[in-house]
N, C-alpha and C positions, 0 to 999 in steps of 0.2 A: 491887404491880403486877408483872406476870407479864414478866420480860424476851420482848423479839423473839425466836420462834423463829427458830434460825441455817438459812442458805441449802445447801439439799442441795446435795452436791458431785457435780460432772458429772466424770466422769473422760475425757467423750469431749473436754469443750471446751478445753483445751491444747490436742489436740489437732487439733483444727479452724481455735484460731487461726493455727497453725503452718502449716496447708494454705493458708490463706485469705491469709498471709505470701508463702509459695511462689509460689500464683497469682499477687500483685499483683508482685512481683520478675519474675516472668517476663516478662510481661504489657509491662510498662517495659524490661525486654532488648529483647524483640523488636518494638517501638516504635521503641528507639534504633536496632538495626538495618539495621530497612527505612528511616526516615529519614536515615540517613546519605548516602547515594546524592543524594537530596533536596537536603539540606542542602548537599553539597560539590558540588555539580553550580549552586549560585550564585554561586560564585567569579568573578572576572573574568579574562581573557583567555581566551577561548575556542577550546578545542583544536579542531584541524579537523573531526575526525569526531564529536565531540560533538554533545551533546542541542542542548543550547544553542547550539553554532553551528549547527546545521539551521534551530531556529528564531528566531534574531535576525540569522547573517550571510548566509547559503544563500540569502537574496534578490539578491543581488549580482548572484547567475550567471545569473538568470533573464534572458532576450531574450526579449519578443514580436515580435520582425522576424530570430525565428530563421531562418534560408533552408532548412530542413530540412523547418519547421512548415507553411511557409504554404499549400498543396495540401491538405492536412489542416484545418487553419482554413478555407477555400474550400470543404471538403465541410460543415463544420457547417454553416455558414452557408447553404448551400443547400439543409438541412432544415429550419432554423429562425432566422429573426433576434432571437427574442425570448430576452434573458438567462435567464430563468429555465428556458426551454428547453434552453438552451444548456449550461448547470451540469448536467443530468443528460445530456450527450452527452458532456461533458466529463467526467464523472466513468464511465461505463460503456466509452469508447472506449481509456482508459485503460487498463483492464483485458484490453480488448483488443490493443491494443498497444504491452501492455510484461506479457510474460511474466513469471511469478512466480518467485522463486529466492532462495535464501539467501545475504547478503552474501559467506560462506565459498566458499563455492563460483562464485560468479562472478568476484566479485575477490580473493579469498585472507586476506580477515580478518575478522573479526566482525561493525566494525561499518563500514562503507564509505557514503561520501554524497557518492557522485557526483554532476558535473555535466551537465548533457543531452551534452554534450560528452565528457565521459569515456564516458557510457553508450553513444553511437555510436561511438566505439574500440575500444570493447570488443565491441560486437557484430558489428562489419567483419576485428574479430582472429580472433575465434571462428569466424566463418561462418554465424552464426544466421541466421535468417530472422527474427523479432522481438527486440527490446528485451529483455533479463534483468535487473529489479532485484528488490531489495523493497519495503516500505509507504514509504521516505520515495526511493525513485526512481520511483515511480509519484506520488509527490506532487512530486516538480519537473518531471515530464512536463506534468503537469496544469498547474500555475503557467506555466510557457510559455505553454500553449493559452489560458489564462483571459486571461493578459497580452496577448495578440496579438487575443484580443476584447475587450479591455477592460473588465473584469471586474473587480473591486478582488479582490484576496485575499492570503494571509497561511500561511506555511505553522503546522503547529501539532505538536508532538510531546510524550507522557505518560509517563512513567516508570512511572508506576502500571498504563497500560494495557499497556506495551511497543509502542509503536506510536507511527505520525507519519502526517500528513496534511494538507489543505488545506483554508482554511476561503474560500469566495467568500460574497462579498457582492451581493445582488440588491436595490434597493429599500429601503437600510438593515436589511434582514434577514439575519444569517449564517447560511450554510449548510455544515455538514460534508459534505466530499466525501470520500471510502473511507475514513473510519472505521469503526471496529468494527461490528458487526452487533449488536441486541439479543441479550442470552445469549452473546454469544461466550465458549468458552472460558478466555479470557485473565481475565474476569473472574470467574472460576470458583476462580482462585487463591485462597489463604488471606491472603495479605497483601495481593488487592486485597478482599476480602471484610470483613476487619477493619481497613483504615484505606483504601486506597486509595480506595473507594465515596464516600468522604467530601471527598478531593478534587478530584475529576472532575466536572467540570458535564458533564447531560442531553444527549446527541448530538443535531442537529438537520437529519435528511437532506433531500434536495431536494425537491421537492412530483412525483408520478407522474408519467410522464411515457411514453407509447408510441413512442419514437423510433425504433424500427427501422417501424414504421408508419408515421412521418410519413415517413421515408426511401422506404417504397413508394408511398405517395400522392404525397410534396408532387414528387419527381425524375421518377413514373413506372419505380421502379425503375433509375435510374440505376445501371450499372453501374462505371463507373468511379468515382465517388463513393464507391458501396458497397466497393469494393476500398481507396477510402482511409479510412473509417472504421472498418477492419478487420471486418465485420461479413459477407465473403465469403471462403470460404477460397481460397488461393494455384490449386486445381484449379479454379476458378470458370471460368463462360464465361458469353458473355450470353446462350445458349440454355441454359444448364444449369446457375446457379447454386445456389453451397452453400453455406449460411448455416453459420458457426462460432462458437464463444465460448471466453472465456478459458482458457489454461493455466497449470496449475500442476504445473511440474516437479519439487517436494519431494513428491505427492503420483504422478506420472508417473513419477518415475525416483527416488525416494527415496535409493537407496543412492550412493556414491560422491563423493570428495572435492571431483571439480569439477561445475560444470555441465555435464547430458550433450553428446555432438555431436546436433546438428542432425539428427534423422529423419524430413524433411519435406520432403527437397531435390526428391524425385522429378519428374523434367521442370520441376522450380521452374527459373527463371536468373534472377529478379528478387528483391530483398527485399520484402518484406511496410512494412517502411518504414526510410528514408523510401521506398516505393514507386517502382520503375525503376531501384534501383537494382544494378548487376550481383550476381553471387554466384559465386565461383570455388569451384564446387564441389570440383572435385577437389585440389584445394589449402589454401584457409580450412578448410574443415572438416574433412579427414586432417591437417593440420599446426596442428589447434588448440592453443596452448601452455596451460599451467599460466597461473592466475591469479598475476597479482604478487602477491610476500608484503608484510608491512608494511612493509617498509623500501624499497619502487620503488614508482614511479609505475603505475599499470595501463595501460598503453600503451592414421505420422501419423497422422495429424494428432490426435489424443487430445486431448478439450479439457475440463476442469471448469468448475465454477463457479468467481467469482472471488475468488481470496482477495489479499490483499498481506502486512505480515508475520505476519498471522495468515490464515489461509484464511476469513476470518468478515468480511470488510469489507465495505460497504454498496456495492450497485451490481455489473452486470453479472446473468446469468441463467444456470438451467444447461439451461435447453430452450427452444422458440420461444416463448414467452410473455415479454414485451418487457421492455427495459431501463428500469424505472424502481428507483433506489436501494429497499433493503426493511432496511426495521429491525428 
């Protein structure tokens, strides 16, 4: 009986296993990696500015009988009583008013989570005509508004997406409000592509909603309403309104370490909100200071689509074709 013929030798396959080695080392690197952030971000005692205190303590600050809000709540309501209506007025007014900008540049460091309260300091310091935050000061704007309608919600922020937001609840159903956009960017990354995708549940935005239309039917065009939904700009009149939408000042004025001054004063003397109130021009805004650095407290009209801290976040429009969230 004829021994086994012996097995050709493959001079590539060392070789291969040694690559197929490599890949799986790597692969485990940059796993441990991205998971780190992850993983020590579950610790307990929650730093201020933290992921996790936005979303477990950052409810604290929230007041729906904020005295700032309630003229603003009075205009929702007088386009629509019904919650679910309500969640996409609240989610696109948002965007209207509270200007978009990077923490650095407003308040002086990365990552900043202000309170509605810090955020009107800061823009009565500056001289702004609107609100400056990013995605998670546009989500306690919003948490105010939904609280003062009673609204149940929750604010919610991703590591994986780099982003924070608000979730309201209508009817036992959650709804994401300025979350991401489908395809946004941010998801475009390499480490949300190979793990993050995996922990992110499906974003669930508000159901259509034409509310700059119910604003012209259900008010008759209410002027004053419209001024406080942000949804007229500051040169408005009730014979010659002009409809506006959100800005984004990383994309307006890109360069420069703080947030710009205020190019919109022209014959302005009121804020944009809370609405009526003064604006010293020749003073707020020539003596605007430097934003606090880490270590102190933070004491035109060009308008884009609306982003928060990605410019891809659901809700607001970039032309007259109405405000309902788009995914």
């Amino acid at each position: 009986m004829e021994p086994a013929p012996a097995p050709e030798f493959d001079p590539i396959a060392p070789q291969r296993t040694r690559i197929a080695g490599i890949k799986a080392a790597s692969c485990t690197a940059l796993a441990f990696l991205l998971l780190v952030p992850v993983l020590g971000s579950a610790s307990p005692g929650h730093r201020r500015h933290s992921r996790d205190y936005f979303r477990h303590d950052m409810a604290v600050t929230v007041r729906g009988d904020h005295p700032a809000l309630q003229s603003l709540v009075m205009a929702i309501q007088a386009v629509s009583r019904n919650p679910l209506e309500q969640i996409v007025i609240v989610n696109d007014v948002t965007h209207l008013l509270v200007d978009y900008d990077e923490d650095a540049r407003v308040y002086g460091q990365e990552e900043f989570h202000a309170t509605f309260d810090e955020m009107l300091a800061r823009r009565r310091e500056a001289g702004w005509v609107y609100l400056r935050d990013d995605c998670d000061g546009r989500a306690v704007f919003a948490a105010h508004l939904l609280s003062a309608l009673r609204i149940p919600w929750r604010f919610e922020a991703s590591y994986w997406k780099g982003h924070a937001w608000v979730v309201a609840t209508v009817n036992g159903t959650d709804y994401d409000l300025l979350d991401l956009r489908k395809n946004a960017p941010e998801t475009a990354r390499l480490s949300y592509r190979l793990l993050g995708r995996h922990f992110v549940r499906a974003s669930n935005p508000p159901p259509h909603f034409r509310w700059r239309r119910a604003w012209a039917e259900r008010t008759s065009r209410d002027f004053h309403v419209g001024q406080q939904l942000g949804l007229l700009r500051l040169d408005s009149t009730p014979n010659a309104p002009r409809e506006r939408y959100a800005t984004d000042w990383t994309a307006r004025s890109p360069r420069g370490r703080l947030s710009p001054v205020e190019d919109r004063l022209t014959g302005v003397t009121v804020a944009g909100f809370p609405l009526g109130e003064p604006i010293q021009t020749g003073v707020a805004v020539a003596g605007a200071r430097a934003p606090a650095r880490q270590d102190e407290s933070p004491s035109g009209s060009g308008t884009l689509a609306v982003p928060t801290s990605s410019p891809h976040a659901t809700g607001g429009q970039q032309g007259p074709a109405d405000g309902a969230p788009q995914g």
